[in-house]
N, C-alpha and C positions, 0 to 999 in steps of 0.2 A: 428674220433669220431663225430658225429651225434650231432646239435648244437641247441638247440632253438633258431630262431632266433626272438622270440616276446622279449624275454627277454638277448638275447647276450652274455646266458652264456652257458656253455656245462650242456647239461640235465643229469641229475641223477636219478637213479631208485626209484618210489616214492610206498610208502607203496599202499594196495586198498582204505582204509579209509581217506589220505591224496586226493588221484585222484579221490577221491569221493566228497570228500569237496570242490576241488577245482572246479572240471564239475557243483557243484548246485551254488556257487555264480557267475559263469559264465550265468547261466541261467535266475537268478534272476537280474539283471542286466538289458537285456537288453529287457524282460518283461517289467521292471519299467519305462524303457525311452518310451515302445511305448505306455504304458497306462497316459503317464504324456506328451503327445504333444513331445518325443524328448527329455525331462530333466530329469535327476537322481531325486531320492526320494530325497537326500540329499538338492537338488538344491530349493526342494519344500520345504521340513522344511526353509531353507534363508528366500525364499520368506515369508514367512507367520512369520518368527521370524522380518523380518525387517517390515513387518504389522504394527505388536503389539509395536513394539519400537514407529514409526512414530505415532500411535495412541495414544500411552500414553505422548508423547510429545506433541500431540495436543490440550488433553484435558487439561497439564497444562497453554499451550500458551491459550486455550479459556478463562480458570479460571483466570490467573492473569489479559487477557486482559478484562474483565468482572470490577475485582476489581477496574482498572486504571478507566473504565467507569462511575463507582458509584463514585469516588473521585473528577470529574469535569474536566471545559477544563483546568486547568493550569497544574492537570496530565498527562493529557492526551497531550499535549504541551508539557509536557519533556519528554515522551512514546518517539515521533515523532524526537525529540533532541535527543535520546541515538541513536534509530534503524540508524537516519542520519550517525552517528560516528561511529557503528559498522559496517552499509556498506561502507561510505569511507577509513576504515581499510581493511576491503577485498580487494575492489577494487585499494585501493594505492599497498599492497601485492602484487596481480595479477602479477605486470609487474616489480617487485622489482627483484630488483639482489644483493645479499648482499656483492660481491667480489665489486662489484663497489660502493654502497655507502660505503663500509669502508675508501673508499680514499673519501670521498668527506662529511667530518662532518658535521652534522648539515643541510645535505641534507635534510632530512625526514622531520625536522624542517620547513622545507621551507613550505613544501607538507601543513603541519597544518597551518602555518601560513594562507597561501590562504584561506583553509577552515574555520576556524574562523572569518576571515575578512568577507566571505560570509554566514557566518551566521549573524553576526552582523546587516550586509547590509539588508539581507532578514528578518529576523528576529525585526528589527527597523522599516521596513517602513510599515510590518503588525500589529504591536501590538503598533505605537507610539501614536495613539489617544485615544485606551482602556489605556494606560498609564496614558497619561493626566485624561480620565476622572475617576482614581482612587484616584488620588493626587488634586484632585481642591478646595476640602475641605481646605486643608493646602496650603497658599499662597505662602509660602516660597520654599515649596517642588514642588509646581505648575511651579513657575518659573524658579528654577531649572532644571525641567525636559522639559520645555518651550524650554530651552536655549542649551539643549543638545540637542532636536529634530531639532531644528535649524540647528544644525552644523551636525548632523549628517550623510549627504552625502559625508560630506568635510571631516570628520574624518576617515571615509571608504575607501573613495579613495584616502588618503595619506598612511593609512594602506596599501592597496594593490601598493602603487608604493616605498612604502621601502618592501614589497618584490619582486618587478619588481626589484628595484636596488640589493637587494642581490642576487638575481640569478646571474645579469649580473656580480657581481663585485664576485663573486663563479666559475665563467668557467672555467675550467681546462682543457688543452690541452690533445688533445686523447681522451678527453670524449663529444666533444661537443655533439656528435650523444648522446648519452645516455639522457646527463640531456635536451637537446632540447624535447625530445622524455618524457621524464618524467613530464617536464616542461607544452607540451599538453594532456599529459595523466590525470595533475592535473588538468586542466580546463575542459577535458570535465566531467572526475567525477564531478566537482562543477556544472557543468549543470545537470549533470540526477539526481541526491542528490536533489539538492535546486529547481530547477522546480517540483518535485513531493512534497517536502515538504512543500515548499509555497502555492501550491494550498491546501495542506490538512491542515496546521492551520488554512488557512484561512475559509475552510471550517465550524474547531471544530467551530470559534466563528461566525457563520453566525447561528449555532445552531449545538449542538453533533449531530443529528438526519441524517445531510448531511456528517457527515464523517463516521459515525458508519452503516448505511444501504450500501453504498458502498463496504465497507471493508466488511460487515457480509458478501453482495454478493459474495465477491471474494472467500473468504475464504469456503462458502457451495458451490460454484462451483468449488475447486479445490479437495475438500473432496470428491463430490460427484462424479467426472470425477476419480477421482483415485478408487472408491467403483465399481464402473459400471465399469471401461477398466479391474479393477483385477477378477471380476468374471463372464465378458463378452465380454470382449476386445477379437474380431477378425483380425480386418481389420483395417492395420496400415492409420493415421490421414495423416504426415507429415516425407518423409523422416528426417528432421534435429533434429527430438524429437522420435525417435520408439518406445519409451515406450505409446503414445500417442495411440488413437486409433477412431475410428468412433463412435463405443457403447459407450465407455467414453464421447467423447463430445457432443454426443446429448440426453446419460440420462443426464449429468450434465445440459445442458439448460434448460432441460423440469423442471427438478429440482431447479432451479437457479431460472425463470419464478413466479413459484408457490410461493418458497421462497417468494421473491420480494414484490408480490402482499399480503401475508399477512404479514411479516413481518412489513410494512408498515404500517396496521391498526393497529397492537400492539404499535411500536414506536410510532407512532402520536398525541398516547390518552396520551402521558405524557409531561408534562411542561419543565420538566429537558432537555429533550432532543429534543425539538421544539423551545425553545427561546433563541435567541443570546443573547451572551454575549458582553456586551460593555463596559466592566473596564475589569479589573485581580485580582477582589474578588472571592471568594469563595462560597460565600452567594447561599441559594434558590433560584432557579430562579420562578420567577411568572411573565405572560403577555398575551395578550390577543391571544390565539393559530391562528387567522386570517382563510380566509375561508377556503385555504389547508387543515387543520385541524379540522375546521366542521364538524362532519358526517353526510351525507346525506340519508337520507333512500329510497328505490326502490321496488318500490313492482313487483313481483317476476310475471312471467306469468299466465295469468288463464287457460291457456290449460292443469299444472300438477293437479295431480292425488290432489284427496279432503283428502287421506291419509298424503299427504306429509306435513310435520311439521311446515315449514319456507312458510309464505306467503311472506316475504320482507327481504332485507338485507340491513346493514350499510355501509355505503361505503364512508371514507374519500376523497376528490379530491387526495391528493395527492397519492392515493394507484397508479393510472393512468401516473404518474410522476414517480413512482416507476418499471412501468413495465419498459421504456424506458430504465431504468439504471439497471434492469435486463437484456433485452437483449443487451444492450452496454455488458455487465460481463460475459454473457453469448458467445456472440458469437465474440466481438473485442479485448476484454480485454487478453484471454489468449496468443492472438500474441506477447504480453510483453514476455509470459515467451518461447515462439518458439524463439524469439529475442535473450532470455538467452542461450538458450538451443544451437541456432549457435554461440554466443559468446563464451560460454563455451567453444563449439569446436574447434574454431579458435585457442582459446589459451591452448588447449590440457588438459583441467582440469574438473572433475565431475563434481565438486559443486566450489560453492567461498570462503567456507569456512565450520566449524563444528560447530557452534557456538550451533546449535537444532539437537540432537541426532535425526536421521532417516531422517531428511529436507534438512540438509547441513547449508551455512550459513545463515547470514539474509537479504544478498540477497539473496537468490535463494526463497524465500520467498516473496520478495517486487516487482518484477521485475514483478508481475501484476497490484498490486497495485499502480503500480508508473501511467500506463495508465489511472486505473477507476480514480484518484482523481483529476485528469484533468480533464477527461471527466464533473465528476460529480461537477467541478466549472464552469468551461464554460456552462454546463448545467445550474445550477440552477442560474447566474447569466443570461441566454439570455432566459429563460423560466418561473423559481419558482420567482424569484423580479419583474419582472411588476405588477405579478399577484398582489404581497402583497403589492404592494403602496395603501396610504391611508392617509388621513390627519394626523390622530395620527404619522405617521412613520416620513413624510417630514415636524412634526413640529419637532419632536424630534430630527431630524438629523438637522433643523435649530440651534434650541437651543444648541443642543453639538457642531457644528462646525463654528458657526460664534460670532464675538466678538457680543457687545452691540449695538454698532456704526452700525456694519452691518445689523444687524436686526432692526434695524431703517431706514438703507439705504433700506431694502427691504419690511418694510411695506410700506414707503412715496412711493417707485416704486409699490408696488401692490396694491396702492387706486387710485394710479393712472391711471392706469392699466385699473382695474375695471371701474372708473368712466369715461372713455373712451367708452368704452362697453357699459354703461348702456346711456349713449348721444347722441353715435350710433346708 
């Protein structure tokens, strides 16, 4: 008997209209794969239905991240608090094995413990002065708060060595390899978590304007590298990331670039988002926007045409301070997420989690963002504060951070000082 062997069953006589049907979806087939690069039709509908997912997840992440914006830094401060904790739940996940923490209770426990003590720790030694100068009103609550910022290293580091000692006094034979292996797996989480998050609080209160220009960067160069590699993406970027592409990442910069440069004169013209914050009120902010924020006007060349509209344009300084940290986002910043992308692989997993339908989880989200906001503190501390020192700034930082006594110790040294100089 005579066998099909596509199919491994013995063939039976088929009607004409049955071998009819079957010869045109054979032909249809494989039409579709050579007019689709190789891929079924089917495989094109995926792509374009996981589009429209990721797209409508982005516009709610843009929308709520908009809302957090307009509500101030102390929202925007707990935004930075949640995303920390939803990625040290992926990332504790990751390497988790649940046959072995079930012998070992109150394991997990531990994992939190560390990371709370390191938010404490981080989180104390950025916000302990805007603390003080929100209670100095009330003398009582002044001291108080005096007295905890006092101890507050001491209290940290006794935190973190009762859970040094419950690990040790937790080893259970047969497992040391595991919880050893877990034990550094918790620490380096608390490094890439709290090094990205410490630079971006500290950012919000240096002013909204240095966290939120960063992150817009990041976020319209991942948009726009995913817009350009899906409807032009040739030429793969990077074997460890293939979905990656060349067309992708140099529309995304040219995009990124422009971005940058105007996004910058919008943000700049506002108060909210140009003046630090130095308490953890709520309040309007109002102060003087300093020369970064000046607009400077440039009259335009005389060689164009007498038709053309614009004789001169506005140009804040800082639009110029803007590009650098477009091309930082542009062309350094996505190494985070190539980073993720061979992390990912090592440890054999998509994503780090589902937290953003079409994204994955909130890392695979942050994993650039964790670069630019380093970048964008080390920048504007070694570049944007020289610029803005001024008397107004270094009296006010005298008056908020030196007792009575001491500002008496530094006027008698600064007339003296002077009056050296002027005898000289």
């Amino acid at each position: 008997m005579q066998r099909d062997n596509s199919a491994g069953t013995p063939s039976t006589p088929r009607s004409p209209r049955l071998r009819h049907r079957k010869r045109s979806t054979e032909q249809i087939l494989p039409d579709a794969s050579n007019t689709n690069g190789g891929h079924l039709l089917v495989d094109d509908n995926n792509k374009y239905h996981t589009m429209w997912i990721r797209a409508y997840s982005t516009v709610w992440m843009i929308g709520g991240f908009a809302l957090i914006i307009y509500l101030g830094h102390l929202c925007i401060t707990a935004m930075v608090v949640v995303i920390q904790i939803f990625m040290a739940k992926e990332l504790f996940n990751l390497l988790r094995k649940a046959h072995e923490d079930r012998r070992l209770p109150g394991f997990r426990l531990l994992n939190w413990h560390f990371f709370f003590t390191a938010m404490l720790f981080v989180y104390g030694r950025i916000l302990s002065q805007r603390l003080v100068n929100t209670v100095t009103s009330d003398k009582f609550l002044h001291q108080i708060v005096s007295s905890l910022i006092q101890y507050h290293m001491v209290a940290c580091y006794f935190l973190y060595i009762a859970g040094f000692m419950w690990f040790i006094l937790t080893l259970k034979k047969k497992m040391y390899k595991y919880q050893f292996g877990q034990y550094a797996w918790t620490h380096m989480i608390l490094i890439i978590v709290f090094t990205q998050s410490s630079f971006t609080v500290a950012n919000i209160f240096e002013g909204i304007f240095w966290f939120l220009l960063p992150a817009t960067l990041i976020v319209i160069n991942d948009i726009a590298a995913y817009i350009c590699g899906f409807f032009f993406g040739r030429t793969p970027l990077i074997k460890i990331s293939p979905k990656k592409t060349w067309e992708g990442f140099i529309g995304a910069s040219i995009t990124t670039m422009f971005s940058a440069f105007w996004l910058a004169n919008i943000m700049g013209r506002f108060q909210w988002l140009t003046c630090p914050r130095k308490d953890l009120s709520t309040g309007w902010l109002h102060c003087d926007p300093g020369p970064l924020f000046t607009p400077e006007y440039h009259t335009l060349p005389g060689w164009l045409p007498e038709w053309f509209p614009w004789k001169g344009i506005s140009i804040l300084p800082v639009q110029w301070h803007a590009l650098c940290l477009g091309l930082f986002s542009s062309i350094i910043a996505p190494f985070g997420g190539f980073f993720a992308s061979g992390f990912k692989r090592a440890f054999k997993v998509k994503d780090f989690g589902d937290s953003i339908p079409g994204h994955g989880g909130i890392t695979d989200r942050m994993d650039c963002q964790m670069v630019m906001a380093v970048f964008a503190y080390i920048y504007h501390q070694s570049f944007v504060v020289p610029q803005r020192l001024s008397v107004e700034i270094l009296l006010d930082q005298i008056v908020t951070n030196l007792t009575v006594e001491q500002q008496l110790a530094l006027y008698e040294k600064l007339k003296q000082v002077l009056q050296e100089r002027l005898l000289g």
